[in-house]
C-alpha positions, 0 to 999 in steps of 0.5 A, a space after each residue: 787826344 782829339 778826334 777829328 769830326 769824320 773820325 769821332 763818327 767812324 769810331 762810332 760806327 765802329 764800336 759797341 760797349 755795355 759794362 760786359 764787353 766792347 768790341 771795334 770792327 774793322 772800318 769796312 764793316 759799317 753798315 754792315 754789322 750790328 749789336 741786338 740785346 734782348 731779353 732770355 724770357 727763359 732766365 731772369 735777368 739774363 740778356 743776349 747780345 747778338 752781333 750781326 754782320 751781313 754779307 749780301 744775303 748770308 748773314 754771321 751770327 755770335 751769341 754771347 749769353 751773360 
């Protein structure tokens, strides 16, 4: 299936994968969310993803450890 530009560019903006998950979020969420990896200095080779949406000044936070 070919993807119009516009589309290619809202499907982008709307999903985040590693070889752990993938996740999609709704359209009305871009610019709005985010993914952070980091490093867990307290366990080797152990990295948390965060996911991040804002909602004007409060902020939804998930935490996945892997």
């Amino acid at each position: 299936m070919l993807l119009a530009y516009d589309e290619k560019d809202v499907a982008a903006k709307t999903h985040y994968e590693n070889k752990y998950f993938s996740i999609d979020v709704p359209e009305d969420w871009i610019g709005y969310w985010d993914v952070i990896e980091e490093e867990n200095s307290l366990y080797v080779d152990q990295i948390l993803y965060r996911l991040s949406y804002k909602i004007m000044e409060a902020v939804l936070r998930y935490t996945y450890w892997i």
